[in-house]
C-alpha positions in Angstrom: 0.0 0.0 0.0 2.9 2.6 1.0 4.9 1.6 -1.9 1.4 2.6 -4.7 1.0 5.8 -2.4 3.8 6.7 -3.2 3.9 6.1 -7.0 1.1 8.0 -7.4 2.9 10.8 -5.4 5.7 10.6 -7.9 3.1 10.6 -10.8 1.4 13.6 -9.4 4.5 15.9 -8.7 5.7 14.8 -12.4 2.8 15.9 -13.9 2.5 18.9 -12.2 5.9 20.2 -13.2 5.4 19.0 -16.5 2.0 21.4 -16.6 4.6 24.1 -14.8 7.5 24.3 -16.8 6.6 22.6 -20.1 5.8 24.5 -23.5 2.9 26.0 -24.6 2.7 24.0 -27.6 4.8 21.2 -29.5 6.0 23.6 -31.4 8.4 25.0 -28.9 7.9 28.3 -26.8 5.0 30.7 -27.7 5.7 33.3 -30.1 5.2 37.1 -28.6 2.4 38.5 -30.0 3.0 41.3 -32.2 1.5 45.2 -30.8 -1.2 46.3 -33.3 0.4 50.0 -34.4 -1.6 52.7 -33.5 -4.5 54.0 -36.2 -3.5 56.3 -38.1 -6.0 59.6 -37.8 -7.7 62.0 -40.0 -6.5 65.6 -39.0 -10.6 66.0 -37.7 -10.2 63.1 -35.4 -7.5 64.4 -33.9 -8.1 66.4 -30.9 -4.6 68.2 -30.2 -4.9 69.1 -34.0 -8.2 70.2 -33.3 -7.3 72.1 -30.2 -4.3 73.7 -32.3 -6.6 74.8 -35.0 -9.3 76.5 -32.0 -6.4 78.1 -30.7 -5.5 79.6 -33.9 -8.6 81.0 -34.6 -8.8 82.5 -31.1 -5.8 84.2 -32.0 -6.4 85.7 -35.0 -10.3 86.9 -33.6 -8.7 88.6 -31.2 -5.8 90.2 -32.9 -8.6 91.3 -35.4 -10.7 93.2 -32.2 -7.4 95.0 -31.0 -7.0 96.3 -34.3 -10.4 97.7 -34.8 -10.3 99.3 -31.6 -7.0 101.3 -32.2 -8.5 102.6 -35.6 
């Protein structure tokens, strides 16, 4: 009885290393999976573009009032 205890034992710890340390796959070690590169966006889906562009237009509005009011 000791002695099939402790086969199984052995059996058990083997198979658990073999689920702990063994590859992925039969083909070896799993490849890394690639990062997907980042979508490319239209200048109006852009919102620092868009910011950029509000800013500019503040600008100009208000460059436009100080020169009306010194003529």
């Amino acid at each position: 009885m000791g002695r099939l205890l402790l086969l199984l034992l052995i059996i058990a710890a083997i198979v658990l290393l073999w689920k702990a340390f063994a590859p992925q796959s039969l083909g070896g070690a799993p490849r890394p999976q690639r990062q997907q590169p980042p979508m490319i966006k239209g200048p109006d889906d852009d919102e620092d573009f868009l910011w950029q562009l509000e800013k500019e237009r503040f600008k100009k509005r208000r460059e436009e009032e100080r020169r009306k009011e010194q003529e």
